[in-house]
C-alpha positions as CSV (number, residue, x, y, z in Angstrom):
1,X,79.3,-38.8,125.2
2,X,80.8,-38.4,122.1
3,X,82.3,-41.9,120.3
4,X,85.0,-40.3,117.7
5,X,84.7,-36.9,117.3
6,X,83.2,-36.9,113.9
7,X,81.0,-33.4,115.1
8,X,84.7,-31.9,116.3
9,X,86.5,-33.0,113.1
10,X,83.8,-31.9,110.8
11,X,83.8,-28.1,112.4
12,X,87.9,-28.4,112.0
13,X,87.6,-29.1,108.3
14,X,85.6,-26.1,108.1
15,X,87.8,-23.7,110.0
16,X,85.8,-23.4,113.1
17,X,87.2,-22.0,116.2
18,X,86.7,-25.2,118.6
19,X,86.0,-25.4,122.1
20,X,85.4,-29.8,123.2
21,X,85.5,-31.8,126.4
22,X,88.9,-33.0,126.9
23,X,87.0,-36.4,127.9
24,X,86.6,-39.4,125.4
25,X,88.6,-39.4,122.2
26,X,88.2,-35.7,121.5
27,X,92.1,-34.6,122.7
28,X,93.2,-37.2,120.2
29,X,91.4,-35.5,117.7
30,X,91.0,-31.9,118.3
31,X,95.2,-31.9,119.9
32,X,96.5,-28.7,119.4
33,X,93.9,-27.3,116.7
34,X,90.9,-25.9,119.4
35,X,91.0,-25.5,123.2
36,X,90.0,-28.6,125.4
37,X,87.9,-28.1,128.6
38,X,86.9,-30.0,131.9
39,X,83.1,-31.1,130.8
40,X,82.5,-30.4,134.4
41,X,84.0,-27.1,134.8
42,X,81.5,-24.3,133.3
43,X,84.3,-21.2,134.5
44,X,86.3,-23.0,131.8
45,X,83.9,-23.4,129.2
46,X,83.2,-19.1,129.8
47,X,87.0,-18.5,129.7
48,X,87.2,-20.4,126.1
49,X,84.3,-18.7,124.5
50,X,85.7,-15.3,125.5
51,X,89.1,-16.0,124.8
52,X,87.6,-17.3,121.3
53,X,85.3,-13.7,120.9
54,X,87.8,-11.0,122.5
55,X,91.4,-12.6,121.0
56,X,91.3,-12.0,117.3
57,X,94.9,-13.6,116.7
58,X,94.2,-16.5,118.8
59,X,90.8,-17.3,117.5
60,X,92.7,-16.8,113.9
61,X,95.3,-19.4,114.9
62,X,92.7,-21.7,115.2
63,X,90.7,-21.1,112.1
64,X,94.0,-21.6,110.5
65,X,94.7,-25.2,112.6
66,X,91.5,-26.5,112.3
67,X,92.0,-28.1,108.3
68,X,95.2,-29.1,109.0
69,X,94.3,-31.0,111.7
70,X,91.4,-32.2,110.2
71,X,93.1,-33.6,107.3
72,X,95.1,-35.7,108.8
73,X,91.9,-37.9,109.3
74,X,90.6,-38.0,106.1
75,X,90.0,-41.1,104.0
76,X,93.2,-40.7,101.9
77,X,95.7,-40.5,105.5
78,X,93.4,-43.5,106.7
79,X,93.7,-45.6,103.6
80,X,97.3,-44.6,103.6
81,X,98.1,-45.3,107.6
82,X,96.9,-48.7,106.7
83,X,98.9,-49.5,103.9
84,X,102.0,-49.0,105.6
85,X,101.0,-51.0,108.2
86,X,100.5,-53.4,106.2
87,X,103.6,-53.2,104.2
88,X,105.4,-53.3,107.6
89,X,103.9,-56.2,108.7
90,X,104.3,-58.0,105.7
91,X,108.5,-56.5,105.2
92,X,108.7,-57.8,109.1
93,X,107.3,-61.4,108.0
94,X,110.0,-61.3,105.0
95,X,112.5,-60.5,107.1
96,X,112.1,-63.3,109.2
97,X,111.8,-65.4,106.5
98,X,115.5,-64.4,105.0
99,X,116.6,-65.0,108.5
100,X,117.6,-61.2,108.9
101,X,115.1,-60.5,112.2
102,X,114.8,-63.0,114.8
């Protein structure tokens, strides 16, 4: 089973149609950006792949999703997720202090 979902994010970033498990993380990361399948359910993995290879606009919409949704897991929206968390954190603790949160 697959930890992350590095292998599904790196064919995103590259504008791969995606077909994944919807099992482990990979919904999280794939969302709305490839199609999500049973891993159990092989009818469903045959529908995907066709649906990829006979829908031109469909299988376009997901070259076209795949960066986007790839980027928002790079290094710079990590970096940048945890700044603000930090900054909340540390605004919260301020507050606090100025008696202006409880």
């Amino acid at each position: 089973s697959e930890g992350f979902g590095l292998p599904a994010l790196e064919a995103l970033a590259h504008g791969s149609p995606l077909i994944a498990s919807d099992a482990t993380s990979l919904p999280e990361v794939v969302a709305g950006a490839g199609i999500l399948v049973p891993p159990d359910h092989p009818a469903a993995w045959s529908k995907a792949i066709l649906d990829i290879l006979t829908d031109n606009t469909f299988s376009d919409e997901l070259r076209a999703r795949g960066p986007k949704r790839a980027a928002m897991f790079s290094w710079e929206a990590s970096a940048l997720a945890h700044f603000k968390a930090y900054q909340n954190a540390i605004d919260s603790h301020l507050d606090r202090q100025r008696g202006l949160l409880p």
